[in-house]
C-alpha positions as CSV (number, residue, x, y, z in Angstrom):
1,X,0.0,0.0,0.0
2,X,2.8,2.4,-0.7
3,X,1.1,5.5,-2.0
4,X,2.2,8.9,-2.5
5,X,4.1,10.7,-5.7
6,X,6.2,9.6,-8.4
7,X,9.1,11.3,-6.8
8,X,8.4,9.8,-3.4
9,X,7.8,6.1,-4.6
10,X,11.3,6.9,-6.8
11,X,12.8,7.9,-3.4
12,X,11.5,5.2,-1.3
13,X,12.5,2.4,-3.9
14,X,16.5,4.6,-4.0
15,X,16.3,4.2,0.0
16,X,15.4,0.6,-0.3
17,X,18.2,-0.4,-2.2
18,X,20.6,1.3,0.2
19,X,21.0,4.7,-0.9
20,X,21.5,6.7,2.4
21,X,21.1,9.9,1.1
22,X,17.9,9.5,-0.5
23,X,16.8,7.4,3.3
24,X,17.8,10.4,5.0
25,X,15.8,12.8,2.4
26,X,12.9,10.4,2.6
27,X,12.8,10.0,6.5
28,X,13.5,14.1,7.0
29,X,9.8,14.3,5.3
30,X,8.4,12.8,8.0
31,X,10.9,14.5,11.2
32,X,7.6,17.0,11.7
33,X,4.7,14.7,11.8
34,X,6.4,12.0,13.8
35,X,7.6,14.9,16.4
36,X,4.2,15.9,16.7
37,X,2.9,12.7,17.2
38,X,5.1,12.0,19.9
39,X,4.7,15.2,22.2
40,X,0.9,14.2,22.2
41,X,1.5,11.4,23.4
42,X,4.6,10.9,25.4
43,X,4.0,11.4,29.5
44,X,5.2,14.4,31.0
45,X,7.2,12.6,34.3
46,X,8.9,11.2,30.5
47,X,9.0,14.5,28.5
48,X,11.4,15.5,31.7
49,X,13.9,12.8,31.1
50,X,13.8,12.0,27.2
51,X,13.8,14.6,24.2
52,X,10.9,13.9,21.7
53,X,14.2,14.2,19.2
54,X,15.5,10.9,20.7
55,X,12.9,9.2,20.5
56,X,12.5,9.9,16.3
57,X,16.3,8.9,16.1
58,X,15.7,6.1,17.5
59,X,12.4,5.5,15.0
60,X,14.6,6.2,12.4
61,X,17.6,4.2,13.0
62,X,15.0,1.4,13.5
63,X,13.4,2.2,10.1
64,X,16.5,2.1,8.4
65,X,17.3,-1.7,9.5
66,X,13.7,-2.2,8.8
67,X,12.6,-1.0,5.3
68,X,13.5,-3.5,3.2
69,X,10.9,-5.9,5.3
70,X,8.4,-3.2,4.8
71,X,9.3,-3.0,0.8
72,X,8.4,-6.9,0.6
73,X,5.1,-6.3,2.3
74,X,3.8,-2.8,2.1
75,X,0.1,-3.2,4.0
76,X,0.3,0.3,5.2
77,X,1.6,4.0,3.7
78,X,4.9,4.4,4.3
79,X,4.3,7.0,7.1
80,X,1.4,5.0,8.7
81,X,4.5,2.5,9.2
82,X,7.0,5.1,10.4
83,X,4.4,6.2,12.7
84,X,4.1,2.4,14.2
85,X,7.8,2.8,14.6
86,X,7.8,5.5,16.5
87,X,5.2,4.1,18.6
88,X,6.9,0.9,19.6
89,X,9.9,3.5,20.5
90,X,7.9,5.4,23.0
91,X,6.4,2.3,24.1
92,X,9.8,1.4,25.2
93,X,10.7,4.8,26.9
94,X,7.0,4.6,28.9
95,X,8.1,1.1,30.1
96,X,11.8,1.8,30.9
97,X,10.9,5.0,32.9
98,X,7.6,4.4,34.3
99,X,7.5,0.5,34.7
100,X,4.4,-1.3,35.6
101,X,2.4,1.6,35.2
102,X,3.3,2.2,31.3
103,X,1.8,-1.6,31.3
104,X,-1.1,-0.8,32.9
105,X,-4.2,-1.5,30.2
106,X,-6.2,1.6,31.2
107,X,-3.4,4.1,30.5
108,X,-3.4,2.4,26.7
109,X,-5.4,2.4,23.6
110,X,-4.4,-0.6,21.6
111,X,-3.7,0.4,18.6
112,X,-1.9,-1.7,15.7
113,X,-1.9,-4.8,17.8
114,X,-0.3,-3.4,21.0
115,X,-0.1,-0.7,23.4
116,X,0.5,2.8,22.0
117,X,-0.2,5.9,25.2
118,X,-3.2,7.5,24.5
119,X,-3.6,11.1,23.6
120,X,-3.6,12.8,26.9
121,X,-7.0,15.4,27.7
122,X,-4.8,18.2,29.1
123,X,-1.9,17.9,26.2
124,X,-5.4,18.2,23.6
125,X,-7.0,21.0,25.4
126,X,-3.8,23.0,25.8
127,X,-3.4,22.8,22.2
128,X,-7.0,23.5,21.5
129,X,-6.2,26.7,23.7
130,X,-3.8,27.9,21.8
131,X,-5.6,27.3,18.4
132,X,-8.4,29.9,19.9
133,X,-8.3,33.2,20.1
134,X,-8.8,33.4,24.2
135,X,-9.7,35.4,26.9
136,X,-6.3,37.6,27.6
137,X,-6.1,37.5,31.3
138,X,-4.4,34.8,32.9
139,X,-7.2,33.8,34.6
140,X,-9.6,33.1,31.8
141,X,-7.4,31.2,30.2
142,X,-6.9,28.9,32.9
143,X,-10.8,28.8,33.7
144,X,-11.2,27.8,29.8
145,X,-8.3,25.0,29.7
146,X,-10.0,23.4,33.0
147,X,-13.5,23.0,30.9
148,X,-12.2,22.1,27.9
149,X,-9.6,19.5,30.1
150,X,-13.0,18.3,32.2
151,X,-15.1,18.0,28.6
152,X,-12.3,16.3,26.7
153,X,-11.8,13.8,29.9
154,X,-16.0,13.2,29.6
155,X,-15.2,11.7,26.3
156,X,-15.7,8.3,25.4
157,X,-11.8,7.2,25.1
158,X,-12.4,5.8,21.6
159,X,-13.7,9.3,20.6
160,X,-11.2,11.1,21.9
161,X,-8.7,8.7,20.4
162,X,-10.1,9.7,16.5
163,X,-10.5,13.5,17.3
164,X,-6.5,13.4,18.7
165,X,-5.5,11.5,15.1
166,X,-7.6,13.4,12.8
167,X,-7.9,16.6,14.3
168,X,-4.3,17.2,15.9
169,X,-2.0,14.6,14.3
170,X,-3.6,15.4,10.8
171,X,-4.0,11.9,9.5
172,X,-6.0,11.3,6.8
173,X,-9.0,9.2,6.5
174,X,-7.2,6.5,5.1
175,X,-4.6,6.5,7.5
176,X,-6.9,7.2,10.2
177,X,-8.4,3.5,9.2
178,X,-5.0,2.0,8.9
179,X,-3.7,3.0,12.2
180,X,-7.1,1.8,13.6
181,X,-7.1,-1.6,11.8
182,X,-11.0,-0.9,10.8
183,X,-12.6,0.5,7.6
184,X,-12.4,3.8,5.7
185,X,-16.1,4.3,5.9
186,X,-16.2,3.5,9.6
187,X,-13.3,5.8,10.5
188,X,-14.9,8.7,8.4
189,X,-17.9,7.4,11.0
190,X,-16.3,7.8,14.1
191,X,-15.0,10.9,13.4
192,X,-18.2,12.6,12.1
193,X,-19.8,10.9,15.1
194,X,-16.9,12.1,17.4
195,X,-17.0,15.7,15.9
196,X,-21.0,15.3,16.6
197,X,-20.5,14.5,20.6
198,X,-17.8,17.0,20.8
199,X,-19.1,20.3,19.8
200,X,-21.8,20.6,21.9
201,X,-19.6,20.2,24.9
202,X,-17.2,22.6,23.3
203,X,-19.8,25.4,22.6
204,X,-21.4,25.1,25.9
205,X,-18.3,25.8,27.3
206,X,-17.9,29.4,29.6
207,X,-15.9,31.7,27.3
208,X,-15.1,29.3,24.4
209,X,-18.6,30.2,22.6
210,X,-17.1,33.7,22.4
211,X,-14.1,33.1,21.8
212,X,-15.0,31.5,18.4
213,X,-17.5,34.0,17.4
């Protein structure tokens, strides 16, 4: 399921067959994304002790000995794979630093057959914050982020989980559906769904309503 444009399916074949400039060109198209994903999800008592930078390294050095297995059997985009990657990385960190409770299934959405940390409510609604334009004092800013953190948190997990992939990681449909291991018709479901549950919270939220007018 490699998809993308001539150039990058040129590029990804060049990488394949051990071309480390075009691998570094490749996976530098990707550094953004995968940083992004990672801050959203990585735990703050980690975030203090390991650089989201690390941690894509570390994906990357990974995809590198990797590609040519995904080559042989592309089920996935290229970047729905890298994203895996990077997954199993900060699985790792989450484990190494926090132990049992990185194993613990209620702090987990399993995604692509194993644990991946789920999209934390207070990471979302501080960047939903700063997407608005707020209140300028101090203090209604911090009154907002508590509502939005106390509707996000009143959000059925799974919900949460497609708003945090489609809304702030940016994956597309498609990939939305790969990560998820379900269809591209019921992904585009969940979200509209997710997007339906949502908004209602969001606009009957002190301050927010105004905010977006």
């Amino acid at each position: 399921m490699v998809d993308g444009s001539d150039d990058l399916l040129q590029l990804l074949q060049s990488a394949a067959d051990g071309n480390q400039p075009a691998l570094g060109e490749l996976l530098d198209q990707y550094r953004t994304r995968l940083r992004h994903m990672v801050r959203l999800r990585m735990d703050r008592r980690v975030r203090a002790r390991v650089d989201a930078s690390d941690v894509i390294q570390d994906t990357f050095a990974e995809a590198s000995r990797r590609l040519n297995d995904y080559m042989k059997n592309p089920s996935v985009t290229f970047f729905v794979w890298l994203r895996y990657l990077a997954a199993q990385q900060l699985q790792m960190q989450h484990r190494h630093h926090l132990g049992v409770q990185a194993r613990d299934a209620r702090r987990e959405v399993a995604l692509f057959g194993g644990g991946l940390p789920e999209a934390k409510s207070a990471v979302l609604a501080a960047q939903l914050l700063a997407r608005l334009t707020s209140p300028s004092t101090a203090a209604a800013r911090a009154e907002m982020k508590v509502n939005l953190l106390a509707a996000l948190d009143a959000m059925d997990p799974i919900d949460r989980e497609i708003l945090a992939l489609r809304h702030f990681e940016q994956l597309s449909n498609s990939e939305t559906a790969q990560v998820l291991n379900i269809s591209t018709t019921a992904a585009c479901n969940r979200y509209v769904r997710a997007l339906e549950r949502f908004r209602p919270i969001l606009a009957a939220l002190p301050g927010v309503a105004e905010s977006q007018a």
